[in-house]
C-alpha positions as CSV (number, residue, x, y, z in Angstrom):
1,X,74.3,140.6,111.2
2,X,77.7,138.7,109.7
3,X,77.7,135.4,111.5
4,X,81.2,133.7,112.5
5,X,80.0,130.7,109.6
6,X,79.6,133.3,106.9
7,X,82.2,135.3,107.8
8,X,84.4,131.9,107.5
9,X,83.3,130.6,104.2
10,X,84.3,134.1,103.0
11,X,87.9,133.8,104.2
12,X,87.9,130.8,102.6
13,X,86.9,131.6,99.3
14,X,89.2,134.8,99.0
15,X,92.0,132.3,99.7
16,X,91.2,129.9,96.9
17,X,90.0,127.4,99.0
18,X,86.5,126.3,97.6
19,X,86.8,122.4,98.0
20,X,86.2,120.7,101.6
21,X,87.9,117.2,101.8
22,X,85.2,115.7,105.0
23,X,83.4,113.4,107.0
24,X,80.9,115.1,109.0
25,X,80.0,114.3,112.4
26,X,77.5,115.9,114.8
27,X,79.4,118.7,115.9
28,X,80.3,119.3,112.2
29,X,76.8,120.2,111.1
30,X,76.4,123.4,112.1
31,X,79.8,124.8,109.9
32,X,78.4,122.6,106.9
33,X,74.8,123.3,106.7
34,X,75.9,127.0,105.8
35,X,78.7,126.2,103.1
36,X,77.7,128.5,100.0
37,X,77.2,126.7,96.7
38,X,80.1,127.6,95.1
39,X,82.4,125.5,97.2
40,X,82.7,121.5,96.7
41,X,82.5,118.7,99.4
42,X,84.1,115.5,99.3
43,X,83.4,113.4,101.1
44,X,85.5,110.2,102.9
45,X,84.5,106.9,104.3
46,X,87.3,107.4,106.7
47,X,89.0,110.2,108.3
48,X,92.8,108.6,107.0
49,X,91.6,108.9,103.4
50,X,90.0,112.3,103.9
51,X,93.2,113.3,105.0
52,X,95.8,111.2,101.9
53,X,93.1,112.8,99.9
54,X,93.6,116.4,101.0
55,X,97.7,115.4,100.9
56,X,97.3,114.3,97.7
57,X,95.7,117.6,96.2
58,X,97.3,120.0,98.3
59,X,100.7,118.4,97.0
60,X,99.4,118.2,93.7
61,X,98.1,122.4,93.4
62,X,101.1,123.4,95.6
63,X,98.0,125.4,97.6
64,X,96.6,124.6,100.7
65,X,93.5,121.9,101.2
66,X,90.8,122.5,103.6
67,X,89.7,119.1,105.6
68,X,86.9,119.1,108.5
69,X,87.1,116.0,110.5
70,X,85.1,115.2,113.5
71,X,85.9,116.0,116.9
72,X,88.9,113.9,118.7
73,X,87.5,110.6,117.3
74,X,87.7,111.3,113.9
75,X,90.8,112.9,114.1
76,X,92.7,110.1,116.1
77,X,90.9,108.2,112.8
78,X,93.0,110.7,110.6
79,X,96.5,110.9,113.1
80,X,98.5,107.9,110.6
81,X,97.4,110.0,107.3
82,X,98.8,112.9,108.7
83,X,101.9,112.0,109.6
84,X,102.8,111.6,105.7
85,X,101.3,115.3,105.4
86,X,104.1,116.3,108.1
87,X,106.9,114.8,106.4
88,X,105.7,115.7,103.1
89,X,105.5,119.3,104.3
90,X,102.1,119.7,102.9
91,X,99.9,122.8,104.1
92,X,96.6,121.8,105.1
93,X,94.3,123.4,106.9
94,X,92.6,120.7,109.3
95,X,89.5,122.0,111.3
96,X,87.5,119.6,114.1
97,X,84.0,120.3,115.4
98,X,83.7,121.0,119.2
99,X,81.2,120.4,122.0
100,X,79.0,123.3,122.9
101,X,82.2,125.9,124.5
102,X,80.2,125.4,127.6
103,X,80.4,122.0,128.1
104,X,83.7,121.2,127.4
105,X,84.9,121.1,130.3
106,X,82.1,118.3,131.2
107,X,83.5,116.1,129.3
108,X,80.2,115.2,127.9
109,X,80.1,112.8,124.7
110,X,82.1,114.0,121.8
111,X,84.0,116.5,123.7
112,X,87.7,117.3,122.3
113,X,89.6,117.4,125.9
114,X,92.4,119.1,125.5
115,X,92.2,120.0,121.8
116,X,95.3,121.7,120.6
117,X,97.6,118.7,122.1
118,X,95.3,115.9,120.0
119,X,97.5,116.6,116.9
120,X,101.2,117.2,118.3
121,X,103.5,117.2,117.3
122,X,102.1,116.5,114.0
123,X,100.9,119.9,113.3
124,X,102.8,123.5,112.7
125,X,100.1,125.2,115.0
126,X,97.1,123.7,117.0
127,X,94.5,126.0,118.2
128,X,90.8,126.5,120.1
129,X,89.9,129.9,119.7
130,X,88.5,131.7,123.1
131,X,85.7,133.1,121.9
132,X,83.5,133.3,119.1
133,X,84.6,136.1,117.5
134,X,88.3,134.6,117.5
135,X,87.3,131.9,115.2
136,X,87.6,133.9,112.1
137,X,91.0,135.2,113.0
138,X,91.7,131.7,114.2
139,X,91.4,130.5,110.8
140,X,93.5,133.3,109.0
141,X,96.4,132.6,111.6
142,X,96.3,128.8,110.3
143,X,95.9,128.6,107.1
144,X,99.0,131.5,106.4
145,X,101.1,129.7,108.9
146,X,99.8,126.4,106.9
147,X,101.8,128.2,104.1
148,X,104.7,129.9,105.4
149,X,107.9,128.5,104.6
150,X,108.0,125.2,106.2
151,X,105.1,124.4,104.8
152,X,102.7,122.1,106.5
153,X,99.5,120.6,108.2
154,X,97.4,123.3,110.8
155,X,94.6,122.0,113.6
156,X,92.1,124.3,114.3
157,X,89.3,123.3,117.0
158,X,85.6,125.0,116.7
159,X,83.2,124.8,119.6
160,X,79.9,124.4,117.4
161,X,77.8,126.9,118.6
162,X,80.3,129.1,117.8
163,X,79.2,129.7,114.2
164,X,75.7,131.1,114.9
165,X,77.3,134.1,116.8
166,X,77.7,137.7,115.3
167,X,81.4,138.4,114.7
168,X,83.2,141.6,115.9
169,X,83.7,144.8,113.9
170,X,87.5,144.1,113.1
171,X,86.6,141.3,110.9
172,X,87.0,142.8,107.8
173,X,90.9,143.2,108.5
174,X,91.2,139.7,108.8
175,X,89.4,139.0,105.5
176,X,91.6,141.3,103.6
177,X,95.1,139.9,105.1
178,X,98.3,138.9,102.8
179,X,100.8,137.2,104.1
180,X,103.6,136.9,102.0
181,X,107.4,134.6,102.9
182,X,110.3,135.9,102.1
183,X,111.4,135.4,98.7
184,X,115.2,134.4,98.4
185,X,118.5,133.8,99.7
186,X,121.4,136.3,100.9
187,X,123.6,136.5,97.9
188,X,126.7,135.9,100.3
189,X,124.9,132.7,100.9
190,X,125.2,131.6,97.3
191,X,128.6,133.1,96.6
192,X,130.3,130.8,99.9
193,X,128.0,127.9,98.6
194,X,128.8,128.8,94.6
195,X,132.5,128.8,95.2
196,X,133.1,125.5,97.1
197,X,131.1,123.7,94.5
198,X,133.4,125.1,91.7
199,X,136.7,124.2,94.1
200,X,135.2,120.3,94.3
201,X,136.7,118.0,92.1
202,X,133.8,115.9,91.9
203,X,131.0,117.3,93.7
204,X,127.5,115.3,94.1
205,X,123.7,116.8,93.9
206,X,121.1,114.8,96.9
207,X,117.9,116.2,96.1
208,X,114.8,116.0,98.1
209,X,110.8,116.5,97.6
210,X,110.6,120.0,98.4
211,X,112.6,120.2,95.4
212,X,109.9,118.9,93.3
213,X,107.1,121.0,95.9
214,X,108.9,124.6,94.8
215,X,108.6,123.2,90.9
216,X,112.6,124.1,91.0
217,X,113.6,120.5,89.2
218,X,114.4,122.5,85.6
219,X,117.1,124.4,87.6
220,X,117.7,121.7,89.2
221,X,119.1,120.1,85.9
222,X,120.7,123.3,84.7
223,X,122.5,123.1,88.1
224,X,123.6,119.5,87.8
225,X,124.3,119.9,84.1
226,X,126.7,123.2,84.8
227,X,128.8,121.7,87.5
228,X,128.8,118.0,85.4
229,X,127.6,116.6,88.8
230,X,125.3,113.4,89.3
231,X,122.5,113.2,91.4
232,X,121.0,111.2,93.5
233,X,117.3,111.4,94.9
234,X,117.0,112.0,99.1
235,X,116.6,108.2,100.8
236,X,112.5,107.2,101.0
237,X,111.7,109.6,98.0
238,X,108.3,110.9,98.8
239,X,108.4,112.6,95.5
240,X,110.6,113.1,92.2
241,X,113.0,116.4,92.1
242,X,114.6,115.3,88.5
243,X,114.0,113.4,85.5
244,X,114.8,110.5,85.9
245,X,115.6,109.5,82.2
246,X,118.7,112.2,82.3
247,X,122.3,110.8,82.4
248,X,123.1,112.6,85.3
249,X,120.6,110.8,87.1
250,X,121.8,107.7,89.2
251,X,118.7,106.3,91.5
252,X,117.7,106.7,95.3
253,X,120.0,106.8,98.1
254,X,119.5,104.0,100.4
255,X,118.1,104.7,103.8
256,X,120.9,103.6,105.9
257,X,124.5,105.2,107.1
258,X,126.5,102.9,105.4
259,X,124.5,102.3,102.3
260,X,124.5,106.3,101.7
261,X,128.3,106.4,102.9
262,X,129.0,103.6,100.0
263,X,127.4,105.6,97.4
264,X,129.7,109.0,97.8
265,X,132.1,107.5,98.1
266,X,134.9,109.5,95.6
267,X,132.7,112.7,95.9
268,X,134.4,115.4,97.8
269,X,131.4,117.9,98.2
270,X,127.4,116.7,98.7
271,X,125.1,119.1,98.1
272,X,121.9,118.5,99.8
273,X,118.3,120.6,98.5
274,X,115.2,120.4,99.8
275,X,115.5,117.3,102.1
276,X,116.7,116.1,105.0
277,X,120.2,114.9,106.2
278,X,119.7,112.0,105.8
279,X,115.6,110.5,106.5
280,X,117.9,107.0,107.7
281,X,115.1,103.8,107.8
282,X,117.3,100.9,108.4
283,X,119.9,100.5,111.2
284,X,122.6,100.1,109.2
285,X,125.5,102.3,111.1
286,X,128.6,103.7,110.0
287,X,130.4,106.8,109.0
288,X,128.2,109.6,108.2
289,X,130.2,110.6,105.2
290,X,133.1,109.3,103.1
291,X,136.3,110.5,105.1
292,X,137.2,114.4,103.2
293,X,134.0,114.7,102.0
294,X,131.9,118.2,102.8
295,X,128.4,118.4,103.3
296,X,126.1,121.4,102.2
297,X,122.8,121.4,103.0
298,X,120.0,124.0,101.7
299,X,116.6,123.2,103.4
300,X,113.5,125.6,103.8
301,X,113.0,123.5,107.1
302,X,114.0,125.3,110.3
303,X,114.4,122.1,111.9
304,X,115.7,119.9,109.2
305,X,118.3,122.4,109.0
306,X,119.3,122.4,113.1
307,X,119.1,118.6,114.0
308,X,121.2,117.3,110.8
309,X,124.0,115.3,112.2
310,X,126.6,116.9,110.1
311,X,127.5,119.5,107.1
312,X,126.8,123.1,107.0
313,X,123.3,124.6,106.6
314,X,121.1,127.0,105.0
315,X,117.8,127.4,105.7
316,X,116.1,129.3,102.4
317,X,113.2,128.9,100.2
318,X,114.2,126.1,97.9
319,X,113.1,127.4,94.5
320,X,115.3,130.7,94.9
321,X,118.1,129.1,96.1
322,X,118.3,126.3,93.5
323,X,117.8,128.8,90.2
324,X,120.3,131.3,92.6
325,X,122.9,128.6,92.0
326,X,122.3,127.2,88.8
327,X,123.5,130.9,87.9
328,X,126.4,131.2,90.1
329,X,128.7,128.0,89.3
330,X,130.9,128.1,86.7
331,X,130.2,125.9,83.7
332,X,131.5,122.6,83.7
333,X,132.6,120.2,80.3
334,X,130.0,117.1,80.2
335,X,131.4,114.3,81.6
336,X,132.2,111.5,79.7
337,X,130.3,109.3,82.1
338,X,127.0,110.7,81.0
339,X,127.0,109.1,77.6
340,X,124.4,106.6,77.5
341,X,124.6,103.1,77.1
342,X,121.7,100.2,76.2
343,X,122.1,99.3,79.8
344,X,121.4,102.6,81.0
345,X,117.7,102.3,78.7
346,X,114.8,101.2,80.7
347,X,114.3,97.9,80.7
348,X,111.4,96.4,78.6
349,X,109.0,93.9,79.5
350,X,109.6,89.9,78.8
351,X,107.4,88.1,76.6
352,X,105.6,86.4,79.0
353,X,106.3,88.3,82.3
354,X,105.4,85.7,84.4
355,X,107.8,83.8,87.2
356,X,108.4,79.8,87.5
357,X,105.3,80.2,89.8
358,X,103.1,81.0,87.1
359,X,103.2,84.8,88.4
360,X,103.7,88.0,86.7
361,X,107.3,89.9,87.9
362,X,107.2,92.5,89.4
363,X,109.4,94.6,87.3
364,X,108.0,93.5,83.8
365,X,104.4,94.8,84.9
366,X,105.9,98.4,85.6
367,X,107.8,98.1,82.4
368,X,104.2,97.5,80.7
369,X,102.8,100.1,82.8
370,X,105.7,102.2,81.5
371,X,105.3,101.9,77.8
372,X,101.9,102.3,77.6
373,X,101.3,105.5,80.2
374,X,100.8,109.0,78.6
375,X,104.4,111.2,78.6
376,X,103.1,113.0,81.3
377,X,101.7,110.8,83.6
378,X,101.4,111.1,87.7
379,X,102.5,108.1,89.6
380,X,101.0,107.8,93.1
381,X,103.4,104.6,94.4
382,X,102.5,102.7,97.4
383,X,103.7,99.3,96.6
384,X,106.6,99.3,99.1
385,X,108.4,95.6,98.2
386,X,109.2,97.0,94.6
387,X,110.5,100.8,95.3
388,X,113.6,99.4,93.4
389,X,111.8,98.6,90.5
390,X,109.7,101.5,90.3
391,X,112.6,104.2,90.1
392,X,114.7,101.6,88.1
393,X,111.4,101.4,85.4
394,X,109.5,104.2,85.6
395,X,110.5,107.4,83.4
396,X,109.0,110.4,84.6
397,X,110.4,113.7,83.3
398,X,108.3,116.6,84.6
399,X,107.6,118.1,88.0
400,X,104.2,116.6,89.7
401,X,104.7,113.1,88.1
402,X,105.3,111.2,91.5
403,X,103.7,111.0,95.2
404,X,104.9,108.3,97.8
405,X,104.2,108.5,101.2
406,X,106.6,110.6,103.2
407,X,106.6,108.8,106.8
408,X,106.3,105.3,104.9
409,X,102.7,105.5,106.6
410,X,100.2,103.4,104.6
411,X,96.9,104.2,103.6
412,X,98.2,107.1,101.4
413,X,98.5,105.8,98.2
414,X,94.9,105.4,97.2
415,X,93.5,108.3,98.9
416,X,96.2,110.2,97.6
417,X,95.4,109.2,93.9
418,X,91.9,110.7,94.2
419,X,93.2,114.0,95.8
420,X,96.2,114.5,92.7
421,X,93.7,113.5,90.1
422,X,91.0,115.9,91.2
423,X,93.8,118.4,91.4
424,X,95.1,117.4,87.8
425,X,92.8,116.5,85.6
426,X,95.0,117.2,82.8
427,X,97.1,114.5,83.5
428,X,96.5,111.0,84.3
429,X,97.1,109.4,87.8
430,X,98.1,105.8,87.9
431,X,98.0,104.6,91.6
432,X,100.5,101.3,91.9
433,X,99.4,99.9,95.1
434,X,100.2,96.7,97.1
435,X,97.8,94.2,98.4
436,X,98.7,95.4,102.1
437,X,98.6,98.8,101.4
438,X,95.3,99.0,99.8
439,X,93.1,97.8,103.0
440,X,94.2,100.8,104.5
441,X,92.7,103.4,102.1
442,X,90.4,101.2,99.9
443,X,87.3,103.2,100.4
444,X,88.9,106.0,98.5
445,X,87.2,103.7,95.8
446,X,83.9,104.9,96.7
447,X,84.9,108.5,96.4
448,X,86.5,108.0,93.3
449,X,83.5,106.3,91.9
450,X,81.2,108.9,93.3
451,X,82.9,111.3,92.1
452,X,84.1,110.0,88.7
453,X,87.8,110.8,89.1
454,X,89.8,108.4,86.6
455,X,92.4,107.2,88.4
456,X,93.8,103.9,87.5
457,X,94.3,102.0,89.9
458,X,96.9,99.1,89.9
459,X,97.3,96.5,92.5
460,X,100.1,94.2,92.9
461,X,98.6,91.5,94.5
462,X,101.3,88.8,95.7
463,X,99.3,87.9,99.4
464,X,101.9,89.3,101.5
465,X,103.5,92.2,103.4
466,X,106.5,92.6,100.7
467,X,108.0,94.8,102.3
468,X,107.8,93.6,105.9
469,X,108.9,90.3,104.3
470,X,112.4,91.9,103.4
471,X,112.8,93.2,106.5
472,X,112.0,89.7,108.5
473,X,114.6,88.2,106.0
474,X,117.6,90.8,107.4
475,X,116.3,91.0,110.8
476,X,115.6,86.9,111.2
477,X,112.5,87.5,112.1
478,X,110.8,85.5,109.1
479,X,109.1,83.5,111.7
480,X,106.8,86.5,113.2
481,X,103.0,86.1,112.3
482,X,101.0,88.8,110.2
483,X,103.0,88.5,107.5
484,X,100.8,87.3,105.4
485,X,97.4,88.3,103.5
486,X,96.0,86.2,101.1
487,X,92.4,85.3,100.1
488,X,91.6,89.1,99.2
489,X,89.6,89.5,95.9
490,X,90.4,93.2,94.6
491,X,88.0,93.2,92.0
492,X,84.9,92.2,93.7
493,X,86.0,95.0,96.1
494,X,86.2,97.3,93.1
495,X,82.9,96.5,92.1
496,X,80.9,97.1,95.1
497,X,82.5,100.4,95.9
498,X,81.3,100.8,92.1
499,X,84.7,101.1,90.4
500,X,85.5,99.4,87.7
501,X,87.7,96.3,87.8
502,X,89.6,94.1,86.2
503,X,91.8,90.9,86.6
504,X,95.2,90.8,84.6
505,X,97.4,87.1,84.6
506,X,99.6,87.5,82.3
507,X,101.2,90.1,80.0
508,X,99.0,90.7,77.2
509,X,95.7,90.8,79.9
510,X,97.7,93.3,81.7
511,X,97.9,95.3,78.4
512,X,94.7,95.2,77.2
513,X,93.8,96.2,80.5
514,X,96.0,99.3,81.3
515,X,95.1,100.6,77.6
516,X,91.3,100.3,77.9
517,X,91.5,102.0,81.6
518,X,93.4,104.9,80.1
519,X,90.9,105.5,77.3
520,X,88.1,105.7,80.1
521,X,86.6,108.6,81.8
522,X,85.8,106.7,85.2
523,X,88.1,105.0,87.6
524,X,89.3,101.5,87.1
525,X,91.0,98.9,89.5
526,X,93.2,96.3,87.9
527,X,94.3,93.3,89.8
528,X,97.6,91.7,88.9
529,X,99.0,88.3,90.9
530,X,102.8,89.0,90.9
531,X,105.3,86.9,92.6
532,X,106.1,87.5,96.4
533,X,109.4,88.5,96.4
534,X,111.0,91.7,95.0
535,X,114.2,93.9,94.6
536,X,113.5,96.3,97.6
């Protein structure tokens, strides 16, 4: 007899899905205590950095991550992790352990009432199979729909005593299944779209993170580079469609109306990929475009596509349309503009680095960071008060090399680090993390140490809510409490989770630091003191 838990792990493994990102619970037990040895567990201190972790390497392999989370309460524990894996369109496959299917409907303790609405509208799909021998197909349903162009996070909820059951004859259709999304764009599509980019005068590329998702950012120059167009990166950049050291690259849009109206101005056509139009943060209102200017927008979002507030749309799979239209412009001369100057260079750090206050800045310790990180290095960013700097410092030239959370939802950075760097451990992940941000996923420590995944971990310590800080300034709200959150010491915390850490002051600490951290094989926390206030 095939049991519904065998039958399971099978579908799992013929799907490439052999690692289980967890934190087991009760009703859990039963699915784990059959998981063949050929599949890996990793394990979470809390459900949120079970889940950044799973974002993190399901972003990372471009393949869906399985996570198993505990009944209602543990995932209301992971609900503020997964609204980054929403907005970052990553597919995961999230399962919960069930009460007994009889007893459900008791209420008794650890019961999911009302299962498949726990996760809206967070989810692409939420179900409880009927019977036993549903959970198999269950399963199959979610994790191809966890795939399927928009990509994205699945809830499947288990009744435990599910798994012990025998599962129906049909079973070995489900195990064999391909689903496969459709694999381009209607020619005419790219012809209208091909044709008013050659008409602009001086059209504009926005791109977004599915851009970078698709691994469509080397056509993504050859497009910008044909039509001699610059680009700009989608507002709240979760991740990093083009490199950023080319001279057709000119920063991130703003996350307001008027700050994204301000910066096309004198472009006639905007060309949207892979991102919304526009992911707006601030209230900040005005015109939605420059007045003439056309919007185009090409999303593989359904809804992205229908609830923009302007341009035309079409809704494609992002790495087909983008190489589609790097072929169909015509070729463009280089535009003088591009010619680099020594301001263009990134900047390099000061001698010292430090503030009047005796603190290091900001934007010399990313410079640092900068010189001394491998070519190919992953950033995972999550020190919100010095965005600017980051994307004004940072150089980062390949596809993969930068994860940020995609709802602004903290508690993703660290987790996240673990989950890329477990997914790539060709490369080396350097987490830069602020103070705030880190209590929110600082037992991903443990797991990293457990596990010995080398991220390095950098935190900016100034003892405040940077970012929040900004926003009290422009909202005149500087007088609200909670702003503040000093006293934390990093490294002690380091060290008990058994990581690895370190205290950097000034420049030349901060060097010797980052170097000996890269050169290791285990994860290491440094702890910088930087000054409070930053270029947001």
């Amino acid at each position: 007899m095939t049991t519904v838990n065998e039958a399971a792990w099978e579908l799992l493994r013929r799907n490439g899905m052999t690692t289980v990102f967890g934190n087991p619970g009760s009703n859990e037990l039963p699915f784990l205590a059959g998981m063949p040895e050929d599949f890996r567990y990793v394990l979470g201190l809390h459900e949120g950095v079970v889940l950044g972790m799973a974002d993190g390497f399901a972003q990372a392999t471009g393949r869906p991550a399985f996570v198993n989370l505990h009944a209602a309460s543990g995932s209301g524990n992971a609900m503020g992790a997964l609204t980054n894996a929403w907005y970052a369109h990553t597919p995961l496959v999230i399962t919960a352990g069930q009460q007994v299917r009889s007893t459900v409907g008791q209420e008794v303790m650890l019961s999911n009432v009302d299962a498949t609405v726990l996760p809206r509208p967070l989810v692409k799909h939420a179900a409880e199979p009927t019977c036993a021998q549903d959970v198999v197909r269950s399963l199959s349903q979610a994790l191809h729909t966890a795939t399927l162009d928009p990509a994205g996070p699945v809830y499947v909820s288990v009744p435990y005593d599910d798994w012990s059951e025998a599962v129906g004859t049909d079973v070995a259709h489900v195990l064999e299944r391909r689903v496969a999304g459709g694999g381009g764009v209607a020619e005419s599509e790219i012809t209208r779209m091909a044709a008013l980019l050659d008409a602009a005068a001086a059209p504009v590329l926005v791109l977004g993170p599915d851009v970078d998702s698709a691994r469509a950012n080397d056509d993504a120059v050859v497009l910008a580079e044909r039509l001699g167009a610059d680009v700009w990166v989608a507002p709240s950049a979760s991740r990093c469609p083009f490199p950023t050291d080319h001279p057709a690259f000119r920063g991130v849009l703003p996350a307001s109306v008027a700050g994204i109206t301000e910066r096309l101005t004198g472009h006639d056509l905007v060309l949207v990929v892979g991102a919304p139009v526009f992911r707006y943060h601030q209230y900040d209102p005005g015109e939605y475009l420059p007045a003439g200017t056309r919007l185009l927008h090409v999303s593989c979002d359904p809804g992205e596509a229908a609830r923009a507030p302007m341009g035309d749309a079409v809704v494609a799979p992002i790495g087909p349309a983008v190489a589609a239209l790097a072929k169909a412009v015509t070729e463009r001369d280089r535009p003088q503009r591009w010619e680099r100057t020594d301001d263009a260079a990134t900047p390099a750090a000061s001698a010292s680095g430090t503030s009047a206050s005796g603190r290091l800045v900001a934007a010399d310790v990313l410079a640092t960071i900068d010189e001394l990180a491998p070519e190919d290095a992953v950033y995972v960013n999550e020190a919100t008060s010095t965005v600017g700097d980051f994307w004004a410092t940072i150089s980062m030239h390949r596809p993969g090399s930068y994860y940020f959370p995609a709802s602004g939802g903290l508690g993703f950075g660290m987790p996240a680090a673990v989950g890329v760097q477990l997914a790539d451990p060709q490369r080396r992940v350097i987490a830069v993390i602020g103070d705030g941000s880190a209590n929110y996923g600082i037992t991903a420590l443990w797991s990293a140490a457990q596990y010995g995944i080398p991220v390095v971990f950098v935190i900016l310590a100034n003892g405040t809510y940077g970012a929040l800080r900004g926003f009290a300034t422009k909202l005149d709200a500087l007088n609200a409490p909670g702003l503040d959150v000093p006293g934390i010491d990093f490294v002690a915390l380091a060290e008990g989770y058994g990581v690895t850490g370190r205290r950097a002051s000034t420049l030349p600490d901060l060097r010797d630091a980052v170097t000996v951290a890269l050169a290791a094989d285990t994860p290491t926390l440094i702890e910088v003191t930087t000054e409070a206030l930053a270029r947001l």
